[in-house]
C-alpha positions as CSV (number, residue, x, y, z in Angstrom):
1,X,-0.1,-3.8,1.8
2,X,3.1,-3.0,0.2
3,X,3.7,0.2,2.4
4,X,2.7,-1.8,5.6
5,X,5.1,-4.5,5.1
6,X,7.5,-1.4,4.4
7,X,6.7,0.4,8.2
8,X,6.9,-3.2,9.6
9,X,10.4,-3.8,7.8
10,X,11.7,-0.1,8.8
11,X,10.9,-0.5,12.6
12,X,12.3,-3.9,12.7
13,X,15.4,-2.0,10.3
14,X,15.9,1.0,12.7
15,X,15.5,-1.4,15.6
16,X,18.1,-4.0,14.8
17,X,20.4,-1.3,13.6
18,X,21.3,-1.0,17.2
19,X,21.9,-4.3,17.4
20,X,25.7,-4.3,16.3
21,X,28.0,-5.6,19.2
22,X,24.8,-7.8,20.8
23,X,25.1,-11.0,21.7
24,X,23.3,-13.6,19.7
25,X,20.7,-14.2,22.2
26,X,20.5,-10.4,22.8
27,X,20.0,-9.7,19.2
28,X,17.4,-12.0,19.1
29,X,15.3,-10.7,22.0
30,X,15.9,-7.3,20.0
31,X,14.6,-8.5,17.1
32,X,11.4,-10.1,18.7
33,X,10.9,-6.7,20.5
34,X,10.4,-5.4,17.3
35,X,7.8,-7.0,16.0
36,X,5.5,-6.3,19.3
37,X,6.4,-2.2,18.6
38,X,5.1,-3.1,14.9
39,X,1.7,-4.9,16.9
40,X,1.4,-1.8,18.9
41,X,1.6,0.3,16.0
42,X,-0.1,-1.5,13.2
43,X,-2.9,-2.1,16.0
44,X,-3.2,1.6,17.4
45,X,-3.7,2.8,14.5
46,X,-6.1,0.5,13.0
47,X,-8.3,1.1,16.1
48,X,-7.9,5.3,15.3
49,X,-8.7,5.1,11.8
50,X,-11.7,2.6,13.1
51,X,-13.1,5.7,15.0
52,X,-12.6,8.4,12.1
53,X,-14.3,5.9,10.1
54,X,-17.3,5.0,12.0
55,X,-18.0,8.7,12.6
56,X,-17.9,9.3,9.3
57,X,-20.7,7.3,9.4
58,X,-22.6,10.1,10.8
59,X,-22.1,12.0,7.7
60,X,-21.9,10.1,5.0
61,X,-23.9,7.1,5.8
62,X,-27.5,6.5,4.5
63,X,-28.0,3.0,5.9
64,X,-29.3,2.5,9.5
65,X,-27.6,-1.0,9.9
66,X,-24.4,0.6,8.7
67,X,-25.5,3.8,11.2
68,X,-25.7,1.1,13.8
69,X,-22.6,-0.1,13.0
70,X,-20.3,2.8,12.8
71,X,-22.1,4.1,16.5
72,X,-20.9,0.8,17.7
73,X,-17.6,1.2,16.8
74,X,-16.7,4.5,17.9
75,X,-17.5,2.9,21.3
76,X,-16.2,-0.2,20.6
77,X,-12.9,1.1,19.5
78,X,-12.9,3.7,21.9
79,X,-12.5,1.4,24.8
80,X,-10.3,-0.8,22.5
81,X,-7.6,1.9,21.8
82,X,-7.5,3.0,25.5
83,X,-6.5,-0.7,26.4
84,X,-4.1,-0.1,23.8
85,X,-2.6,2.2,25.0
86,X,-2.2,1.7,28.2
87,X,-0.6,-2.0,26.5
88,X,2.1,-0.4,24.7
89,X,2.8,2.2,27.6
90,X,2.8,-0.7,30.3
91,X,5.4,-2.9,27.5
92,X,7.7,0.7,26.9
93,X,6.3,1.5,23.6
94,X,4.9,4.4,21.9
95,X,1.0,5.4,22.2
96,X,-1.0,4.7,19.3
97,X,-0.9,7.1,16.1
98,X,-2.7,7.2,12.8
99,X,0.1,5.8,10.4
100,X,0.4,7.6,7.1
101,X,-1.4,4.4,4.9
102,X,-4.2,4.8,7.4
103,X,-4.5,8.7,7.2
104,X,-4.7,7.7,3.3
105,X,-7.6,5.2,3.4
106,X,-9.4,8.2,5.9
107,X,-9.2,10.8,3.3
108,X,-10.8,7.9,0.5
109,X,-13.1,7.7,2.4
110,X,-13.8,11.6,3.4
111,X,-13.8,12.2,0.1
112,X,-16.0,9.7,-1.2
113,X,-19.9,10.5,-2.2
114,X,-22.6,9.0,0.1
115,X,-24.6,7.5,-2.8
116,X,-21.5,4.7,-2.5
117,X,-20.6,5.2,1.0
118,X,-22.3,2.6,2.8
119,X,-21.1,-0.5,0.3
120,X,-17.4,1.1,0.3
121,X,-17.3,1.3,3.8
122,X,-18.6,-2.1,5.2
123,X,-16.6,-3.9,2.2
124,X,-13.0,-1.6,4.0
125,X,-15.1,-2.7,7.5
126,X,-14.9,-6.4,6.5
127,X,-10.6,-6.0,5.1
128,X,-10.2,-4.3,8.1
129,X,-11.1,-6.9,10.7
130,X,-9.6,-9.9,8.5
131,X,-6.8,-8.0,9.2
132,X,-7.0,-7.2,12.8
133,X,-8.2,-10.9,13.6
134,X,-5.3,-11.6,11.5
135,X,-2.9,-9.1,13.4
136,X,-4.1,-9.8,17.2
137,X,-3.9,-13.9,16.1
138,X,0.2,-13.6,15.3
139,X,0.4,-11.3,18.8
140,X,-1.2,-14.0,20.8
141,X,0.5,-16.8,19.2
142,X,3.9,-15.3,18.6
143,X,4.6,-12.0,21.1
144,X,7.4,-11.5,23.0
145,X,6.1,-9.1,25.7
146,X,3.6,-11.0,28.1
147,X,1.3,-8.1,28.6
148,X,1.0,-7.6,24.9
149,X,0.4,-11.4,24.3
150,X,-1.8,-11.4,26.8
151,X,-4.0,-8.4,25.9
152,X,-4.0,-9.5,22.3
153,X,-5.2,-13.1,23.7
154,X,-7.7,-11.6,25.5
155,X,-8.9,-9.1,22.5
156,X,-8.8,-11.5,20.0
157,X,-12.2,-12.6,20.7
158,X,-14.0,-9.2,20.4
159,X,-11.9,-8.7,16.8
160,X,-13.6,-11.8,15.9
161,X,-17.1,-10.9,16.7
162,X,-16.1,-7.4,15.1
163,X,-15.9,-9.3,12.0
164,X,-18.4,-11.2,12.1
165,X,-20.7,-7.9,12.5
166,X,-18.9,-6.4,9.7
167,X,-19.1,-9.4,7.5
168,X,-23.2,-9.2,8.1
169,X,-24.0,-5.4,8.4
170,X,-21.8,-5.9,4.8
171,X,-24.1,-9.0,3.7
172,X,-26.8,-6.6,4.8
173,X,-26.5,-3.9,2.2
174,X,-25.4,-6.0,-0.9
175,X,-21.7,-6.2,-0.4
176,X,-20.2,-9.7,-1.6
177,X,-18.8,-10.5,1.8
178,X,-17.0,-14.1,-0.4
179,X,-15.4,-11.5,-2.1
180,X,-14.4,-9.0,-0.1
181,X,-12.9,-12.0,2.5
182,X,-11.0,-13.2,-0.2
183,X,-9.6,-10.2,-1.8
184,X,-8.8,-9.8,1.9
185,X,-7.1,-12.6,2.7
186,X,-5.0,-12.5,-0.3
187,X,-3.7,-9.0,-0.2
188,X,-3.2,-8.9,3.9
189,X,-1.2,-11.8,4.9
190,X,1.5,-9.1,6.6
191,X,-0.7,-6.6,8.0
């Protein structure tokens, strides 16, 4: 969480170091602009490391409702990280890429034995859409750029059925989902 908080503070950083000579009001536009680039990020690259995840899956996983799952969200977050896209190209910001704490919980994971794949994985499944709901909720409620409010309103609902799939495929193969939300809710606040 620590190194999130850190990419979200060195955008906004590098982003309001131009700010010097702005206007008050221009500043603060600047500064608002910054934390949509940090959704469009922090978003883009959950949704890639959702697809190296759930194809994982394929490999490691010895579960069918977890198989189910991860074949559901390489569609899923297929379609999702196109919309994406095309959100942060249509608002002037970068396409998505897989940001360095991502790449990390990837190559956990890619490393990890399947005999404790399946409970690993939906527990990560269940952090990682708190988070999301968590991430697309601040967009909608607090974005600057319309289209990206926008998409995030209208997203925001399919996160939240995300988790609740996570939070029973999880449930389904013995992973305290109390647990894991809490652990979850305490430690990503920021993301």
């Amino acid at each position: 969480m620590v190194v999130k908080n850190l990419i979200s503070a060195t955008v906004a950083g590098l982003f309001l170091s131009t700010l010097v000579g702005l206007t008050p009001a221009a500043a603060q536009q600047a500064k608002s602009l910054a934390s949509d680039s940090a959704f469009t990020a922090q978003a883009g690259s959950a949704g890639l490391l959702q697809v190296k995840l759930a194809k994982l899956v394929d490999k490691k996983g010895t579960s069918t409702s977890v198989m189910e799952f991860g074949k559901r969200m390489v569609t899923d977050y297929s379609k999702t990280n196109e919309e994406l896209k095309a959100g942060a190209k249509e608002a002037g910001f970068p396409g998505p890429v897989l940001l360095r704490q991502d790449q990390q919980t990837f190559d956990r994971f890619n490393s990890m034995g399947r005999s404790s794949f399946d409970k690993n994985y939906m527990a990560e499944m269940v952090k990682q859409h708190n988070d999301e709901v968590r991430l697309f909720q601040q967009e909608s409620e607090g974005g600057r750029v319309q289209s990206l409010k926008q998409l995030a309103s209208r997203m925001l609902p399919v996160m939240e059925q995300r988790l609740s799939l996570a939070t029973e495929t999880a449930g389904s193969v013995g992973v305290n989902v109390t647990a894991s939300n809490a652990a979850a809710s305490e430690g990503s606040a920021s993301y």
